[in-house]
N, CA, C and O atoms as CSV, one atom per row, in Angstrom:
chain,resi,resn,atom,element,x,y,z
A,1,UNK,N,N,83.281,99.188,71.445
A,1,UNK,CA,C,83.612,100.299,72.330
A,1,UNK,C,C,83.859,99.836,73.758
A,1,UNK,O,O,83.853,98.653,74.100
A,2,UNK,N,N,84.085,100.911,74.587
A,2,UNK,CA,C,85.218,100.260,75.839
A,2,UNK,C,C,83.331,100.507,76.597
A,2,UNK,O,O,82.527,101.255,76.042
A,3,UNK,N,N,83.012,99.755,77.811
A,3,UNK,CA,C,81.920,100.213,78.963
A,3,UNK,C,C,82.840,100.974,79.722
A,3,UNK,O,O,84.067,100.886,79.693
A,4,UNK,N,N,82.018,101.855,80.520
A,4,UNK,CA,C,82.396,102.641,81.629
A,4,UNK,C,C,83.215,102.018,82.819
A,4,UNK,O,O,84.099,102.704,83.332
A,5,UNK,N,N,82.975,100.820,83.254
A,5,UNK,CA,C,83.539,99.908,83.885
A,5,UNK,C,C,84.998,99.708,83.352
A,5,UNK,O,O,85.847,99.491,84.217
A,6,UNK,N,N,85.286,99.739,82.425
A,6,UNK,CA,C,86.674,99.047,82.040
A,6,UNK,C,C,87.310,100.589,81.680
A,6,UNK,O,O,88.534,100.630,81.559
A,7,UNK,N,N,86.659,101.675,81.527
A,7,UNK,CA,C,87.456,102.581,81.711
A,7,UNK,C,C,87.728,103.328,82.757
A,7,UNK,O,O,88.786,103.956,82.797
A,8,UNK,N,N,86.632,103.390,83.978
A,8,UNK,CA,C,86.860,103.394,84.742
A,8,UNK,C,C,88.568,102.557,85.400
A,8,UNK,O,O,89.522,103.198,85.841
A,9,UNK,N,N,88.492,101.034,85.267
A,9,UNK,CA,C,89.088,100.412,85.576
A,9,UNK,C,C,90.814,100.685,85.296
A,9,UNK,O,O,91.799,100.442,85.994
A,10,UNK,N,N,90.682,101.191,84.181
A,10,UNK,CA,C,92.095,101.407,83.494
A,10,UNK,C,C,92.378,102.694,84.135
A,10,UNK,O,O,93.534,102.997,84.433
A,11,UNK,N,N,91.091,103.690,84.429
A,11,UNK,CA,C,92.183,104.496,85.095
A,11,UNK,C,C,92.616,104.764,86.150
A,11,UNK,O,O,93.275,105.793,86.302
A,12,UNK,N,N,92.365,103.921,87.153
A,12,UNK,CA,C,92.661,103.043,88.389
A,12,UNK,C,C,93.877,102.622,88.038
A,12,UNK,O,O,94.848,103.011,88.688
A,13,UNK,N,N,93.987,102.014,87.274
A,13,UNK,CA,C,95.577,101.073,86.998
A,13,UNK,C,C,96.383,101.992,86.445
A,13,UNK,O,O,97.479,101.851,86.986
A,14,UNK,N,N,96.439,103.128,85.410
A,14,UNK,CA,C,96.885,104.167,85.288
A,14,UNK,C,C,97.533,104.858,86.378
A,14,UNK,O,O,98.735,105.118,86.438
A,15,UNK,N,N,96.510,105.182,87.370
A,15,UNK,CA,C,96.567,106.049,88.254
A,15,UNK,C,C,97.063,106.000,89.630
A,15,UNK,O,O,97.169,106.865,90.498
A,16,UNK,N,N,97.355,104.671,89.590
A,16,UNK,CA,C,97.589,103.935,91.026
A,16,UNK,C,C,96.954,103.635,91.815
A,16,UNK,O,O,96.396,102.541,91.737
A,17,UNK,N,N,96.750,104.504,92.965
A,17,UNK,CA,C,95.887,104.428,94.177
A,17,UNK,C,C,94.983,105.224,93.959
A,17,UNK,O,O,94.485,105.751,94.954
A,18,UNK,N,N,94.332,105.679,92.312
A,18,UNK,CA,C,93.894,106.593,92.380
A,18,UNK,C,C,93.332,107.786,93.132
A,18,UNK,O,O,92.247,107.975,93.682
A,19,UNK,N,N,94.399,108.516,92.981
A,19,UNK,CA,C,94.887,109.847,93.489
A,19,UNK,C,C,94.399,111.136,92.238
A,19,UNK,O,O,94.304,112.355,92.383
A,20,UNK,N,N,94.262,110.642,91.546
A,20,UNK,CA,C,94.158,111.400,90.425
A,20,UNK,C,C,95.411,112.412,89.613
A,20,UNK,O,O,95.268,113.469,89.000
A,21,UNK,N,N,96.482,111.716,89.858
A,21,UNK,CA,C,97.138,112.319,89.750
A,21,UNK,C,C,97.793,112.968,87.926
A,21,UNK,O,O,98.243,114.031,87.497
A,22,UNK,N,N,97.382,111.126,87.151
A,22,UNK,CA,C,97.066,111.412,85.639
A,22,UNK,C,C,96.329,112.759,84.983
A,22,UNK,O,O,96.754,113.449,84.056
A,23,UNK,N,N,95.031,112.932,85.786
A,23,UNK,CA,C,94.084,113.438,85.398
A,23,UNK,C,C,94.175,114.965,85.534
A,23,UNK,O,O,93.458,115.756,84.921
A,24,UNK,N,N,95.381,115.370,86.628
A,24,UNK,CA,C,95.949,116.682,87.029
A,24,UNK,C,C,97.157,116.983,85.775
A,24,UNK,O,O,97.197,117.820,84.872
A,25,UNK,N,N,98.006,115.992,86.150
A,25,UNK,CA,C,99.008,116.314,84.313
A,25,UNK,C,C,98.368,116.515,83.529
A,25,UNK,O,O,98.806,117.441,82.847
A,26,UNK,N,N,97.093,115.975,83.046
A,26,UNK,CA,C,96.427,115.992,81.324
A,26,UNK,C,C,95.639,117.681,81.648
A,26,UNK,O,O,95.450,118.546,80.793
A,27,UNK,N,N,95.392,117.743,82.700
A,27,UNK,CA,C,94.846,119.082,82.769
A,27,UNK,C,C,95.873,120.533,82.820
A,27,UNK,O,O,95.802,121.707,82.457
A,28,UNK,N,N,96.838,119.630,83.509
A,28,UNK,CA,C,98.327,120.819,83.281
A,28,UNK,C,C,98.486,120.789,81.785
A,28,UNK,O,O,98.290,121.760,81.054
A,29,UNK,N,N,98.705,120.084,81.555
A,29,UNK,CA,C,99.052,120.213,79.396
A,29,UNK,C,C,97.938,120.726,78.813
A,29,UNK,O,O,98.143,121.449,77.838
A,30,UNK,N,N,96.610,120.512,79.208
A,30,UNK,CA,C,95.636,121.051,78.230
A,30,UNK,C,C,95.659,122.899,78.760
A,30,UNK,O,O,95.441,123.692,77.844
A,31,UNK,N,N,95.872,123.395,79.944
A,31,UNK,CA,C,96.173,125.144,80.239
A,31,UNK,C,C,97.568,125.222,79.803
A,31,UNK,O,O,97.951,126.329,79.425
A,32,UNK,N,N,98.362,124.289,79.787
A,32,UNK,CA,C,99.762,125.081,78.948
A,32,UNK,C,C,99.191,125.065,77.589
A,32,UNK,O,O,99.304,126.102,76.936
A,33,UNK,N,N,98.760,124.332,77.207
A,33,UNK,CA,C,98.464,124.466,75.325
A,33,UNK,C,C,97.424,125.735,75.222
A,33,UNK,O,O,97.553,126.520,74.283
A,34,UNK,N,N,96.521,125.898,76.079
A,34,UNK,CA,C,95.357,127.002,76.102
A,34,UNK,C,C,95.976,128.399,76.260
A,34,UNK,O,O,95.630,129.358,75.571
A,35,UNK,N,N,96.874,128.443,77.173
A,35,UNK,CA,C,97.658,129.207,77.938
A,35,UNK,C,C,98.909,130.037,76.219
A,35,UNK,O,O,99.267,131.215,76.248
A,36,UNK,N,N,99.259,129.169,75.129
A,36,UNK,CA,C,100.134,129.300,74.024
A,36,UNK,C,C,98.946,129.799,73.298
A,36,UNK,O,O,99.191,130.659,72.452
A,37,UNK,N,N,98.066,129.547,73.404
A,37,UNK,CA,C,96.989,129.875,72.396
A,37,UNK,C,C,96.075,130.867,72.587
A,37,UNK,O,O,95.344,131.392,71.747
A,38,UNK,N,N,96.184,131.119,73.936
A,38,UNK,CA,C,95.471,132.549,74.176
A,38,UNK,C,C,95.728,134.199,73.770
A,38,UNK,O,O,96.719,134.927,73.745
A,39,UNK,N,N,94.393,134.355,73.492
A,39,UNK,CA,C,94.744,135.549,72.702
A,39,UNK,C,C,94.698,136.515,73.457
A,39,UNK,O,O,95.837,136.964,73.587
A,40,UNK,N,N,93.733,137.252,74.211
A,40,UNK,CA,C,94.066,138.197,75.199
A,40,UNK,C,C,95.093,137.807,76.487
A,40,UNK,O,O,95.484,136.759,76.999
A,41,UNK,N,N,95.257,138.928,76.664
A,41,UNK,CA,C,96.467,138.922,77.971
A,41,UNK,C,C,95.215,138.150,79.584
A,41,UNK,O,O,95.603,137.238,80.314
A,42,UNK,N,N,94.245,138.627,79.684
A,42,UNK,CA,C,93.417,138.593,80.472
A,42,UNK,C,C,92.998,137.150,80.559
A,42,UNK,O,O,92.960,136.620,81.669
A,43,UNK,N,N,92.626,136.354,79.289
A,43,UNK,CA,C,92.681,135.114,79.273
A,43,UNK,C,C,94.011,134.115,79.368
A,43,UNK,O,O,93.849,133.043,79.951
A,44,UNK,N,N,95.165,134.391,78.880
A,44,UNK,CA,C,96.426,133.882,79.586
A,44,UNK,C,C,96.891,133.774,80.688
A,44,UNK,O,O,97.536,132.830,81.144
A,45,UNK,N,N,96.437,135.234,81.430
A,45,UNK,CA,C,96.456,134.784,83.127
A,45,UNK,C,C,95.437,134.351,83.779
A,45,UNK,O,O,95.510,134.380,85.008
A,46,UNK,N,N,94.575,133.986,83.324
A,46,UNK,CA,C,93.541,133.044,83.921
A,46,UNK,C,C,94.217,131.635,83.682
A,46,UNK,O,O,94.258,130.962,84.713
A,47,UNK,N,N,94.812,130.972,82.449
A,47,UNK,CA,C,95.572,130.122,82.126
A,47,UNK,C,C,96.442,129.934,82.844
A,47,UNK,O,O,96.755,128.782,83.142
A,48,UNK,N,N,97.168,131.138,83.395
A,48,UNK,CA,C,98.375,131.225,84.344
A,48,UNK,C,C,98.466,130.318,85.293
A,48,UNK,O,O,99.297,129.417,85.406
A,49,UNK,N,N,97.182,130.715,86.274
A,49,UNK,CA,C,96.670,130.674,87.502
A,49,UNK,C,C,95.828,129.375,87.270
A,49,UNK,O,O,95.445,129.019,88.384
A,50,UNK,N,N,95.450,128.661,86.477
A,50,UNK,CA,C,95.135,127.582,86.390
A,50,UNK,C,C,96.135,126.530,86.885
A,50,UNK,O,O,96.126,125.790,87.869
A,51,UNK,N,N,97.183,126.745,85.664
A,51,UNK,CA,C,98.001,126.339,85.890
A,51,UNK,C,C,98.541,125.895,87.081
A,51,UNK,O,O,98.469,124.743,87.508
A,52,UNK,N,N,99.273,127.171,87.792
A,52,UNK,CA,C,99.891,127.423,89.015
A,52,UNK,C,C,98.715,126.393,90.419
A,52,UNK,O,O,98.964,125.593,91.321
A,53,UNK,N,N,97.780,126.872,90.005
A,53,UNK,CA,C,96.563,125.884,91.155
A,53,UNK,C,C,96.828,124.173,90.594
A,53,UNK,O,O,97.093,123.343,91.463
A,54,UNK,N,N,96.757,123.805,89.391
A,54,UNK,CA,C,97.258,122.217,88.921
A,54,UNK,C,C,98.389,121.757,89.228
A,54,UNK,O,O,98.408,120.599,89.648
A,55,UNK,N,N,99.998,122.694,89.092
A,55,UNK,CA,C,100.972,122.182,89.950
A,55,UNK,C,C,100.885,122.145,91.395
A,55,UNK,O,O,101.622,121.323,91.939
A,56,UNK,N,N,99.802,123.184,92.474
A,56,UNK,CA,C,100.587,123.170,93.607
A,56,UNK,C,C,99.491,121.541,93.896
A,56,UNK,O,O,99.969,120.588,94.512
A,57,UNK,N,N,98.132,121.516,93.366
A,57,UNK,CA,C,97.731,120.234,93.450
A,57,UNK,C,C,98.801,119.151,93.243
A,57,UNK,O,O,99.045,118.237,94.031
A,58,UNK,N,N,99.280,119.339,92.304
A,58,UNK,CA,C,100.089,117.800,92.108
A,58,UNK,C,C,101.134,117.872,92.708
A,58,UNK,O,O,101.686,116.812,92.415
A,59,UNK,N,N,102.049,118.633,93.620
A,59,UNK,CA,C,103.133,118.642,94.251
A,59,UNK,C,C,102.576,118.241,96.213
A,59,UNK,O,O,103.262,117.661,97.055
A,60,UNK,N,N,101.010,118.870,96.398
A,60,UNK,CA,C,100.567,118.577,97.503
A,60,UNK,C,C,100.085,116.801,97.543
A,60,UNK,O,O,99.952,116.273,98.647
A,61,UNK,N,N,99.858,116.007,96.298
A,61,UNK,CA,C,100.113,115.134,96.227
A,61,UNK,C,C,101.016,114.364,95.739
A,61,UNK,O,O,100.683,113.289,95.240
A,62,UNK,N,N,102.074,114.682,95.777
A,62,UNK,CA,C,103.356,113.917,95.534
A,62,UNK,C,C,103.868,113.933,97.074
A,62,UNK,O,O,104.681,113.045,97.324
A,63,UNK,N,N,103.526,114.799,98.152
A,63,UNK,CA,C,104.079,115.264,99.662
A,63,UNK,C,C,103.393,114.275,100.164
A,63,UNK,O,O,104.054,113.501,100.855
A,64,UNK,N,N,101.976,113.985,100.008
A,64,UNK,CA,C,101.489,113.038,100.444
A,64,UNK,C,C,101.496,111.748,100.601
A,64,UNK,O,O,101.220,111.076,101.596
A,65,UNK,N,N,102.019,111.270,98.967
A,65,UNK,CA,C,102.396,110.038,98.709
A,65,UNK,C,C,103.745,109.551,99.168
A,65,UNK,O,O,103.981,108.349,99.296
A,66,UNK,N,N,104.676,110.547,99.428
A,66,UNK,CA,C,106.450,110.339,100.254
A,66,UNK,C,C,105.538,110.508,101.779
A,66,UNK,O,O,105.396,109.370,102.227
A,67,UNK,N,N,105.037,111.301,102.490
A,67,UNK,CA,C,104.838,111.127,103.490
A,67,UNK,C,C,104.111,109.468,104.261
A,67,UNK,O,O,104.215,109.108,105.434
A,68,UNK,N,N,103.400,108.736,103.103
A,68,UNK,CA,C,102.987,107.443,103.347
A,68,UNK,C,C,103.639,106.799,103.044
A,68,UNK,O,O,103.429,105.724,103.606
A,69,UNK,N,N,104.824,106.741,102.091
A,69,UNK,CA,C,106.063,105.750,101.929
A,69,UNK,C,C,106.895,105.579,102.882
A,69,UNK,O,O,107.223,104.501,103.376
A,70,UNK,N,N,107.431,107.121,103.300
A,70,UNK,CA,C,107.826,107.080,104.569
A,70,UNK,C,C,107.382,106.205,105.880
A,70,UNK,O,O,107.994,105.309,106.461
A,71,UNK,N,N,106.241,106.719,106.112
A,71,UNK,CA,C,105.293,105.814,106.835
A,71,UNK,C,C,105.635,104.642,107.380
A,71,UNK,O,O,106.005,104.176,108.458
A,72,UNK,N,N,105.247,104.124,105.632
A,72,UNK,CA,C,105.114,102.771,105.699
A,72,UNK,C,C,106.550,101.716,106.390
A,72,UNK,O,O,106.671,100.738,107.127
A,73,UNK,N,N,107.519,102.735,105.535
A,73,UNK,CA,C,108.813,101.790,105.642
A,73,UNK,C,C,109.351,102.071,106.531
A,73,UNK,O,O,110.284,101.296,106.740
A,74,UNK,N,N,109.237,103.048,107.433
A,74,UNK,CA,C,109.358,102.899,109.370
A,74,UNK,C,C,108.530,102.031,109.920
A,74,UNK,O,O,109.128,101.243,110.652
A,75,UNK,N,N,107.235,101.840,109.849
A,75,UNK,CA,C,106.512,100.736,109.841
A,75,UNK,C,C,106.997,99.134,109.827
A,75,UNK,O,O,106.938,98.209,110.638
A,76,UNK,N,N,107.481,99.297,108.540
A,76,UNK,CA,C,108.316,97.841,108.446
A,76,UNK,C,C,109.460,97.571,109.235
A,76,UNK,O,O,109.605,96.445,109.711
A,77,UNK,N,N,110.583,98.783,109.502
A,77,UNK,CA,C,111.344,98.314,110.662
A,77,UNK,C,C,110.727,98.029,111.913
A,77,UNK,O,O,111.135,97.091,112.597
A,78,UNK,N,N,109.579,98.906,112.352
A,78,UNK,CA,C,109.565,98.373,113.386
A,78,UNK,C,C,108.923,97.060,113.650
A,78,UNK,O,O,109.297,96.343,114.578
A,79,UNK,N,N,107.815,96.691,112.722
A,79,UNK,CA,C,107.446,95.130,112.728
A,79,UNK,C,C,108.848,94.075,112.580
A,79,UNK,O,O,108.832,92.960,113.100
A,80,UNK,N,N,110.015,94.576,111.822
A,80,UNK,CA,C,111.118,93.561,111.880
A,80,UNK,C,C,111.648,93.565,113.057
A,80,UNK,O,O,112.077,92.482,113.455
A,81,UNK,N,N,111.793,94.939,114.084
A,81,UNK,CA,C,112.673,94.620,115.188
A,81,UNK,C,C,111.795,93.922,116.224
A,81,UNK,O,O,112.234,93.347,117.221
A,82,UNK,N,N,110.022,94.072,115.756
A,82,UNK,CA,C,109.076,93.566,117.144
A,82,UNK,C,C,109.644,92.159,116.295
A,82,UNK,O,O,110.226,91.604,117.227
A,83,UNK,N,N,109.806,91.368,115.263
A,83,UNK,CA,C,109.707,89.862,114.682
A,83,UNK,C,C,111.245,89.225,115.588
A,83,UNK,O,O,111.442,88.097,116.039
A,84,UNK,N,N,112.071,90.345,115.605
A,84,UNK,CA,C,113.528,90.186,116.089
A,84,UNK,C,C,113.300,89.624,117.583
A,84,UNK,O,O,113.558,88.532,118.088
A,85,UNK,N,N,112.673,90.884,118.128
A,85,UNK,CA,C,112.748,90.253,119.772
A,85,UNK,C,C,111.893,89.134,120.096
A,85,UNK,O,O,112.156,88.372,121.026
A,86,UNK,N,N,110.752,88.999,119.266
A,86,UNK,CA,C,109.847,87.776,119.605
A,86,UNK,C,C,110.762,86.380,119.549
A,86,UNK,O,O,110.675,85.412,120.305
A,87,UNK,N,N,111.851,86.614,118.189
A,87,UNK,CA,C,112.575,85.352,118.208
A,87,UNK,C,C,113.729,85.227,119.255
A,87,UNK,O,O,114.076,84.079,119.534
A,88,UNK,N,N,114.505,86.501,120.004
A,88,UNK,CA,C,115.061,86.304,120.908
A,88,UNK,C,C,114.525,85.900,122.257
A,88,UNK,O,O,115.221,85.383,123.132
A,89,UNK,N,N,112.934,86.235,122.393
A,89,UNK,CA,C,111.743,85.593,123.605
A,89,UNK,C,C,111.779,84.078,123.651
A,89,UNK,O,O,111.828,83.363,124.652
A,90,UNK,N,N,111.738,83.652,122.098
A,90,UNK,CA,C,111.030,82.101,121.766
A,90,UNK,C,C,112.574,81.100,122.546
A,90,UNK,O,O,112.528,79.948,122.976
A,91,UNK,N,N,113.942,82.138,122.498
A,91,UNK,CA,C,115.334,81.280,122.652
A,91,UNK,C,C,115.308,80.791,123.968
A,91,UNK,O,O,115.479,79.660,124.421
A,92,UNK,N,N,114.921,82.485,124.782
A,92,UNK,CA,C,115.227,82.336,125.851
A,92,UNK,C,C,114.154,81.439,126.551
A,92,UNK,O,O,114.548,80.892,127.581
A,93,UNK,N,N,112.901,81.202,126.178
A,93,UNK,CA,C,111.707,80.333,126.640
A,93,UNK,C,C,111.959,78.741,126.009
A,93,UNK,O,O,111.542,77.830,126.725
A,94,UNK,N,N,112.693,78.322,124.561
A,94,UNK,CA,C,112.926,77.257,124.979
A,94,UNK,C,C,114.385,76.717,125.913
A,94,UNK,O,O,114.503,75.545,126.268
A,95,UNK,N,N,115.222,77.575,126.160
A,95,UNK,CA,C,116.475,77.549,127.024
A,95,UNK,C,C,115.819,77.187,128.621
A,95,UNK,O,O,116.266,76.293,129.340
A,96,UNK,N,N,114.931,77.889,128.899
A,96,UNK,CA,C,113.794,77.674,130.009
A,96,UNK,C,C,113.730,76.044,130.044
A,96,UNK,O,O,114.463,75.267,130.655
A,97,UNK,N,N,112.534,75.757,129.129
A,97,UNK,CA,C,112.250,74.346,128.748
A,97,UNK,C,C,113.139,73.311,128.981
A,97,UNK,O,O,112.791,72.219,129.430
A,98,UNK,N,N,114.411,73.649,128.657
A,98,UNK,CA,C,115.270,72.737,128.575
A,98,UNK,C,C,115.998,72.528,129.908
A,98,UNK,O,O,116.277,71.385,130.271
A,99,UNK,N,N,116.379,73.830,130.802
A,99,UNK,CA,C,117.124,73.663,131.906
A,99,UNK,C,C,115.507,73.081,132.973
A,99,UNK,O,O,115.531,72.516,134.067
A,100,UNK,N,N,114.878,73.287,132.554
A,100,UNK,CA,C,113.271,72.632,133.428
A,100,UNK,C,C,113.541,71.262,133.340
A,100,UNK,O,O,113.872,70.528,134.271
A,101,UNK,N,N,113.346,70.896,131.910
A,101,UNK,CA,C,113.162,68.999,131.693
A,101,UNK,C,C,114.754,68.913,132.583
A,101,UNK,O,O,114.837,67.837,133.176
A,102,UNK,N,N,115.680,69.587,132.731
A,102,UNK,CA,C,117.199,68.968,132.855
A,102,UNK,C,C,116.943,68.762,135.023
A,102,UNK,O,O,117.209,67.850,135.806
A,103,UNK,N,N,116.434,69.901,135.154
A,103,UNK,CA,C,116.140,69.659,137.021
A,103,UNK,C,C,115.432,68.353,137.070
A,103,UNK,O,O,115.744,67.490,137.890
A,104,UNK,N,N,114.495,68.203,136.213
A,104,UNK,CA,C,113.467,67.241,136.226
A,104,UNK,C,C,113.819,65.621,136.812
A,104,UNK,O,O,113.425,64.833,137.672
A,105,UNK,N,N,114.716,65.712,135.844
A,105,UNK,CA,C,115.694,64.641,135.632
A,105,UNK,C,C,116.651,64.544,136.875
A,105,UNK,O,O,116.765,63.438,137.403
A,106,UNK,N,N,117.414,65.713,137.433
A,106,UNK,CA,C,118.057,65.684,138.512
A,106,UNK,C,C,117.272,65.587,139.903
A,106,UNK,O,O,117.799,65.264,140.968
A,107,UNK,N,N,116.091,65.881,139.741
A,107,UNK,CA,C,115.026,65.866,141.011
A,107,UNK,C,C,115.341,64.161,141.296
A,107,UNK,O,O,115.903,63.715,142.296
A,108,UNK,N,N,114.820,63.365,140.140
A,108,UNK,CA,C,114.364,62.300,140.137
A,108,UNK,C,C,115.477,61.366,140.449
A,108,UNK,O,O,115.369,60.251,140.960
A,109,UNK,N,N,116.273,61.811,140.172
A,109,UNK,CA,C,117.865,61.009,140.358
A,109,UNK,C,C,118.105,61.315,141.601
A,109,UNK,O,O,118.682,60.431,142.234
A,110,UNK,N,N,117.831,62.361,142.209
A,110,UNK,CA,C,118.243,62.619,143.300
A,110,UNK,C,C,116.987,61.921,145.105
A,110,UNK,O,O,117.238,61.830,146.307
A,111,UNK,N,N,115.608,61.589,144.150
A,111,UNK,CA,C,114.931,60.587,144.775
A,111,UNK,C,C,115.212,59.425,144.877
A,111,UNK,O,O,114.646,58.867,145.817
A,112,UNK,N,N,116.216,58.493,143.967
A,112,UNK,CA,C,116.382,57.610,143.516
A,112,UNK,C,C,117.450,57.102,145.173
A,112,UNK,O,O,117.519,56.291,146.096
A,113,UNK,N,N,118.081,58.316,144.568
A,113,UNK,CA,C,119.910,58.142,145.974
A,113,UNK,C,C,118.818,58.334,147.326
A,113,UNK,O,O,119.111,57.595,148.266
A,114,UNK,N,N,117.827,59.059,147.508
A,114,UNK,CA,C,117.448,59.370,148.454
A,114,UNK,C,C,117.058,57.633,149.390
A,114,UNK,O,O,117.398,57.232,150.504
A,115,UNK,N,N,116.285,57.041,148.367
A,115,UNK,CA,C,115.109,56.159,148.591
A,115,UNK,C,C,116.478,55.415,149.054
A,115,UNK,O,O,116.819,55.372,150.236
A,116,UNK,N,N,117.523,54.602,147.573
A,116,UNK,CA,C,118.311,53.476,148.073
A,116,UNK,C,C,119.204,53.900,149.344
A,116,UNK,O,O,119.703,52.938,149.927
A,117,UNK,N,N,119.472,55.071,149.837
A,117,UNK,CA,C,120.109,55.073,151.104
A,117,UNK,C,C,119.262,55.113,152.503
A,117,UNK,O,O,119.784,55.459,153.563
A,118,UNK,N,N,118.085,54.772,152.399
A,118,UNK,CA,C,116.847,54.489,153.469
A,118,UNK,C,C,116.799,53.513,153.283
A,118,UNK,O,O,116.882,53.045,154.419
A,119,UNK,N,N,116.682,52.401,152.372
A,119,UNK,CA,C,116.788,50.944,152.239
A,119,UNK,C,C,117.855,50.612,152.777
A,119,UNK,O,O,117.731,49.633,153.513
A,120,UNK,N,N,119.412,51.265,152.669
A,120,UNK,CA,C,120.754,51.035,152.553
A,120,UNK,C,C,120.811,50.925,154.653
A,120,UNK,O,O,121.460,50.043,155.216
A,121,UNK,N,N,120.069,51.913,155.363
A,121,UNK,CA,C,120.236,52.155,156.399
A,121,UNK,C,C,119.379,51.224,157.295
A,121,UNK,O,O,119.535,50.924,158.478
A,122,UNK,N,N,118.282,50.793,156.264
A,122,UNK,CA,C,116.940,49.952,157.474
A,122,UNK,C,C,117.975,48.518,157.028
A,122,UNK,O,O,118.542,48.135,158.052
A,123,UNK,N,N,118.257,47.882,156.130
A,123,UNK,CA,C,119.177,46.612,156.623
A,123,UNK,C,C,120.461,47.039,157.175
A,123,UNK,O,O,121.252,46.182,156.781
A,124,UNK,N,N,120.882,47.607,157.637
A,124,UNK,CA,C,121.792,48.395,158.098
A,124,UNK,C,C,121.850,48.151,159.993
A,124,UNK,O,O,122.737,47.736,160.739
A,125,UNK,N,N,120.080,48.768,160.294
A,125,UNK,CA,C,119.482,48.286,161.389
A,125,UNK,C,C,119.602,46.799,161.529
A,125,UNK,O,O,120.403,46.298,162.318
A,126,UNK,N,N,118.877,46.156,160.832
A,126,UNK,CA,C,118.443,44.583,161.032
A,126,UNK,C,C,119.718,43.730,160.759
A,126,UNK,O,O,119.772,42.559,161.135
A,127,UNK,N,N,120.872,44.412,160.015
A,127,UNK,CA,C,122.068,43.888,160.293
A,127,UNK,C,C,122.837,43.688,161.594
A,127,UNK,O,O,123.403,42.693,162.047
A,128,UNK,N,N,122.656,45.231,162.173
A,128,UNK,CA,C,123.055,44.983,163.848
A,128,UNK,C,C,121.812,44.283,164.783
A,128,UNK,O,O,122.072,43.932,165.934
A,129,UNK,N,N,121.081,44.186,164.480
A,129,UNK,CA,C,120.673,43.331,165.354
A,129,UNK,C,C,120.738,41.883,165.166
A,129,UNK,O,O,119.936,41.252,165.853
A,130,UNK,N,N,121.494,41.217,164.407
A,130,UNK,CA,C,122.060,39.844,164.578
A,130,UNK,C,C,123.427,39.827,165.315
A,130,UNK,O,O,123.820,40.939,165.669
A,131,UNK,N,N,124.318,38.638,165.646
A,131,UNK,CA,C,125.038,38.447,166.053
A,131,UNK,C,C,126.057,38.561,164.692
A,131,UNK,O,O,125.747,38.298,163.531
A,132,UNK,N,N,127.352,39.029,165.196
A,132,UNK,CA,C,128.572,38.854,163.860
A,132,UNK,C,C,128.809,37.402,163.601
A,132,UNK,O,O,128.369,36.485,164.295
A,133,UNK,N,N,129.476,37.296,162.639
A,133,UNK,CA,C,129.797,35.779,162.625
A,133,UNK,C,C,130.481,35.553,163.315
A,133,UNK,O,O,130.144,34.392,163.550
A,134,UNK,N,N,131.951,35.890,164.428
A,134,UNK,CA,C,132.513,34.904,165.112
A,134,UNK,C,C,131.880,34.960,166.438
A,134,UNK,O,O,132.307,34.342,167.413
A,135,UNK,N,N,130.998,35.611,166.439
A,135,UNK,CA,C,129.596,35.077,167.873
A,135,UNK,C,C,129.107,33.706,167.178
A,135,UNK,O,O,129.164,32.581,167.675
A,136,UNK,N,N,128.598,34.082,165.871
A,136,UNK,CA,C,127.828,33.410,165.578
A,136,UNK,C,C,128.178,31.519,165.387
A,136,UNK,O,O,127.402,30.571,165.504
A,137,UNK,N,N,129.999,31.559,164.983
A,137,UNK,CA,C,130.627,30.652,165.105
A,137,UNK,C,C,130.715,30.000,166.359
A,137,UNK,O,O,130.612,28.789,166.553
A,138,UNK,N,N,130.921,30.921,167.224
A,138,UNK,CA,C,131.049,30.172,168.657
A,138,UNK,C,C,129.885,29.086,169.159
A,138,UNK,O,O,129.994,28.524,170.249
């Protein structure tokens, strides 16, 4: 025989998110069959109204379950358009990176010209202060 556990379990998996929604159909079919089989009028509309209370149950959960699908899958666009702009953030931050390392490079080049034209100018000095060569010939 089945334990309570594993039938429990199955009707979880049956049932989905258990909602109970199995358990509302089997009860709609057992007042329609009660409902064919009733013999007074007085007991058929009690059947009636059973009834009528088991569909608006299962239609107030079918509203429920589209209202969380819904949900969900607006949900998912908007996590795709937040995934969208994060990757248009990551472009523009390594585009950053790159024109950074690129000054970096031009800073340093541009110390380079700085330095050899201060060298270029101090023998420049100590050049004029010798004599030219046709002084120096004389």
């Amino acid at each position: 025989g089945f334990s309570s556990d594993e039938v429990i379990r199955k009707r979880l998996l049956i049932d989905g998110d258990g909602a109970g929604d199995d358990r509302r159909i089997n009860l709609l079919v057992k007042s329609f069959i009660k409902w064919c089989n009733s013999g007074s009028q007085e007991e058929g509309y009690l059947q009636y109204q059973r009834m009528l209370s088991t569909l608006s149950q299962c239609e107030f959960s079918m509203g429920k379950t589209l209202l969380v699908y819904d949900m969900n899958l607006r949900e998912m666009e908007n996590y795709e358009k937040i995934y969208k702009d994060i990757g248009k953030h990551e472009k523009i931050i390594a585009a950053a990176h790159e024109k950074i390392s690129e000054c970096k490079k031009q800073i340093l080049q541009a110390k380079r010209i700085r330095k050899n034209r201060q060298e270029y100018d101090a023998l420049a000095k100590v050049i004029q202060h010798h004599p030219d060569r046709h002084e120096t010939l004389k």
